[in-house]
C-alpha positions as CSV (number, residue, x, y, z in Angstrom):
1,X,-31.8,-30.4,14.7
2,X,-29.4,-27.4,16.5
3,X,-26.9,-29.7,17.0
4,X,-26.9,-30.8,13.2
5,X,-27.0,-27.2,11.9
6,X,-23.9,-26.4,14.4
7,X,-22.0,-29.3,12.7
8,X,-22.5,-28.1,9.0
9,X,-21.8,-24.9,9.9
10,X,-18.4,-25.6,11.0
11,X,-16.8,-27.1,7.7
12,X,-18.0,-24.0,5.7
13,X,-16.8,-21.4,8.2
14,X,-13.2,-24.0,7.5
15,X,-13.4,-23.9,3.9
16,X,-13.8,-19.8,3.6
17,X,-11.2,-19.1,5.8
18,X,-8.4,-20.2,3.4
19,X,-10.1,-17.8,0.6
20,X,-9.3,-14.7,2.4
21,X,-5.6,-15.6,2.9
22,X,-4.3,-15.3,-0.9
23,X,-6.1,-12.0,-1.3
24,X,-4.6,-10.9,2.1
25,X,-0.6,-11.9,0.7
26,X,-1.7,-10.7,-3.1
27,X,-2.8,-7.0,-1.5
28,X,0.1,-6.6,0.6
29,X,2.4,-7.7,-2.4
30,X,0.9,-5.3,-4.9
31,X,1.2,-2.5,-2.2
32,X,5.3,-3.2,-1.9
33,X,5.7,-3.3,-5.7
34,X,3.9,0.0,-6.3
35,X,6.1,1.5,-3.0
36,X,9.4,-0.1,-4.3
37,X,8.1,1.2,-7.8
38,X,7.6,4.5,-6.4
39,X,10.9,4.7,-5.0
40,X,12.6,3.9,-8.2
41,X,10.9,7.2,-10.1
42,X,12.3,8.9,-6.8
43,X,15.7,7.8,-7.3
44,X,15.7,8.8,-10.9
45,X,14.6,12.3,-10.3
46,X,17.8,12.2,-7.7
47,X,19.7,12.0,-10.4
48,X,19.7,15.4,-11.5
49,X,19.8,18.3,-9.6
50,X,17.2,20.1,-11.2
51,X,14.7,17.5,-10.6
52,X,15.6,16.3,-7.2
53,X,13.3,19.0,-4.5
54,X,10.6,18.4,-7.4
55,X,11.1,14.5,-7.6
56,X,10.9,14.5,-3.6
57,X,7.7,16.7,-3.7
58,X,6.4,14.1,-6.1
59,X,7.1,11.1,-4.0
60,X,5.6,12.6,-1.2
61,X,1.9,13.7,-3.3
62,X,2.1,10.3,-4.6
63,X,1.9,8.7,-1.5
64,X,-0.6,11.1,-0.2
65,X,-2.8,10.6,-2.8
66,X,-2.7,6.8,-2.3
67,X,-3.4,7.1,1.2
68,X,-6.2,10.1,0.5
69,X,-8.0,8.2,-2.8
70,X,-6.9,5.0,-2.9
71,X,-4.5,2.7,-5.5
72,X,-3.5,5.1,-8.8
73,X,-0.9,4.3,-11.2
74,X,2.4,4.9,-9.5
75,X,4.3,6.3,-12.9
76,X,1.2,8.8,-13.9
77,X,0.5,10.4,-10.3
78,X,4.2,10.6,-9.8
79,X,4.6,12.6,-13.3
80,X,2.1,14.7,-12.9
81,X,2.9,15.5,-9.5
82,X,6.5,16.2,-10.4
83,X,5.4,18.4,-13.6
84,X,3.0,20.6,-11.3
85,X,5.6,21.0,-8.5
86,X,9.0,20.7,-9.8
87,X,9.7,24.4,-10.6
88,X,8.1,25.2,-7.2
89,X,10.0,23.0,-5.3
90,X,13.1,23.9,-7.1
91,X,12.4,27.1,-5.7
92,X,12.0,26.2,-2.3
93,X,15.1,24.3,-2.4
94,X,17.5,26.9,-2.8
95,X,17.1,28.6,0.8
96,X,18.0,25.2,2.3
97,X,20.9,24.4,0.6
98,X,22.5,28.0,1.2
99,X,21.5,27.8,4.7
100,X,23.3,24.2,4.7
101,X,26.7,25.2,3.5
102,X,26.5,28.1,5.7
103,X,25.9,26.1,8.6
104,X,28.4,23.3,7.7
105,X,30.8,25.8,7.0
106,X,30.0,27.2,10.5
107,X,30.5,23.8,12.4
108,X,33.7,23.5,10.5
109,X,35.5,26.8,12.1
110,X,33.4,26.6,15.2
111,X,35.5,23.3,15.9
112,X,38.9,25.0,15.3
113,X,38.0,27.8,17.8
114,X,39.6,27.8,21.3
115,X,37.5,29.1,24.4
116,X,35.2,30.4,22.4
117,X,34.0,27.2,20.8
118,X,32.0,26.6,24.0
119,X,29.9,29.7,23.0
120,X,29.7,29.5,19.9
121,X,28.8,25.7,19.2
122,X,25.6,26.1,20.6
123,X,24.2,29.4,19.2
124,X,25.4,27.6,15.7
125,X,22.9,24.4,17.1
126,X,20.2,27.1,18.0
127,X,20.2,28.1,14.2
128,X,20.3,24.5,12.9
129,X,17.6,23.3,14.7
130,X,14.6,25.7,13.4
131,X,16.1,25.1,9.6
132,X,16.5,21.3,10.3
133,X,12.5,21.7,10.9
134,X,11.8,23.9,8.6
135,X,13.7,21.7,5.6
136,X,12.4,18.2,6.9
137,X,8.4,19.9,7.5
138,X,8.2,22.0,4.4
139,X,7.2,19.3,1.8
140,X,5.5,17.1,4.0
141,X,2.8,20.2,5.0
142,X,2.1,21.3,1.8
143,X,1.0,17.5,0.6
144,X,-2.7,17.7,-0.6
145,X,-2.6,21.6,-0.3
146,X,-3.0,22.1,-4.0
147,X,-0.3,25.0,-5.0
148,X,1.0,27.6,-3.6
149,X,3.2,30.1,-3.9
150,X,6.6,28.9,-2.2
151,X,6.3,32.2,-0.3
152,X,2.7,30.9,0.7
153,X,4.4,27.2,1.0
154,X,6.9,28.3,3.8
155,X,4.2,30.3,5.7
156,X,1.7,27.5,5.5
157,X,4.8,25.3,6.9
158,X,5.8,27.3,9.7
159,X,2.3,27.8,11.0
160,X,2.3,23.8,10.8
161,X,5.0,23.5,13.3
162,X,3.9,26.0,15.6
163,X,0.1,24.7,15.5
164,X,2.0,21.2,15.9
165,X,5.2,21.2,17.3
166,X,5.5,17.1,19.0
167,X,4.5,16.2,14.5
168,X,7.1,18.4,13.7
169,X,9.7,17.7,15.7
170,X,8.9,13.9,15.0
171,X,8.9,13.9,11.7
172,X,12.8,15.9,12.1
173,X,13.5,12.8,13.8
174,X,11.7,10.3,11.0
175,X,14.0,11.9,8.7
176,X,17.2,12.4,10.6
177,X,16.9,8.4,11.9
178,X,16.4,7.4,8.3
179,X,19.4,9.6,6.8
180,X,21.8,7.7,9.5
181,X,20.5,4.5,8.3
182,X,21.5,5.1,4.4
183,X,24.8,6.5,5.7
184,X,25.5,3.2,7.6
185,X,24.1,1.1,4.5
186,X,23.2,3.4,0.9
187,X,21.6,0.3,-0.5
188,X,18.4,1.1,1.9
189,X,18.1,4.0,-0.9
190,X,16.3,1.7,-3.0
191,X,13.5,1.1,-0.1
192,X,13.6,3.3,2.4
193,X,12.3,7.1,1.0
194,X,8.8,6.0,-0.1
195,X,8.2,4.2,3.0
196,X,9.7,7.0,5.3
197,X,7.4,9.5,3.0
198,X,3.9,7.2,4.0
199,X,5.2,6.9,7.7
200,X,5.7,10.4,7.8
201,X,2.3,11.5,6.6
202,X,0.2,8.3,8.4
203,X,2.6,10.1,11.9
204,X,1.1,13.6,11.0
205,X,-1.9,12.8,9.9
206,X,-2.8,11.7,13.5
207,X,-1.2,14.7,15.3
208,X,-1.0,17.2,13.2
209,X,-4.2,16.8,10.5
210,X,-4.4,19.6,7.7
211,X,-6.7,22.2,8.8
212,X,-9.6,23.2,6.6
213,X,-8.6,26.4,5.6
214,X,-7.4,27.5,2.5
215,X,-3.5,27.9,1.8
């Protein structure tokens, strides 16, 4: 009798099996569609300077939500995200880019310079780094934290680093490696920024998880 149970078993544990496989390939597919769909809205807030720090914000609330809630529309969470953070982030954008044209500028007559280039190259490397970390940790820290003041945004963001300082410096890297890779080939633009902004939180979210506290 335990041998014939054991033999009926088998054929129905064979015809379930295939069941699971479709949903499998069907989940995965509706999760790359609502990335690659996510990535276009990015791109289209790149296309204006006014909406680019706020369409980046976006991108990156949208993902956390997903990964915090579960599946919500892509175009809804990414509009509302962008009309609730776009002036902020606009805001926030401004120190960066000054501090980047200073510091390009720098490099620039720092590499004409005689003996004294072997000075002052790295002191201008000293003062790219903390910016580099600042820029690239800023957005990602603030995802989830409702909304602050930007003066409250860059606080919250340097305590960040210095409460985690390996998910900082790795998510520099994240976003350093993935800015070589659009310079070798632009068309990754239309993939890569979404899925950089869910590695980045799924990397900080192990090592550096947002503390309870209030911003």
């Amino acid at each position: 009798m335990s041998s014939e149970r054991r033999f009926v078993a088998r054929p129905l544990a064979t015809r379930r099996a295939p069941a699971r496989w479709p949903g499998a390939v069907m989940e995965r597919l509706d999760t790359a569609s609502r990335y690659l769909g996510l990535n276009m809205l990015w791109l289209a807030s790149q296309l204006l300077l006014v909406t680019a720090p706020g369409g980046t914000r976006a991108m990156i609330e949208t993902v956390h939500a997903w990964r915090e809630e579960g599946d919500r529309p892509v175009v809804r969470t990414f509009l509302a995200a962008l009309r609730r953070h776009g002036v902020r982030a606009w805001l926030e954008f401004w120190p960066f880019l000054l501090a980047a044209t200073l510091l390009v500028v720098d490099f620039g007559v720092v590499a004409r310079m005689g003996e004294q280039r072997t000075v002052l190259f790295p002191a201008t490397v000293a003062i790219a780094i903390p910016v580099a970390l600042l820029a690239s940790n800023l957005q990602p820290a603030l995802a989830g934290r409702g909304e602050p003041t930007a003066r409250a945004g860059f606080a919250i963001a340097v305590r960040e680093i210095v409460r985690a300082p390996l998910a900082a410096i790795g998510t520099t890297l994240i976003v350093a490696l993935a800015v070589v890779a659009v310079g070798i080939q632009p068309l990754l633009l239309l993939v890569v920024p979404a899925v950089v902004a869910r590695l980045i939180l799924a990397f900080r979210g192990k090592l550096a998880p947002h503390t309870k506290e209030n911003p």
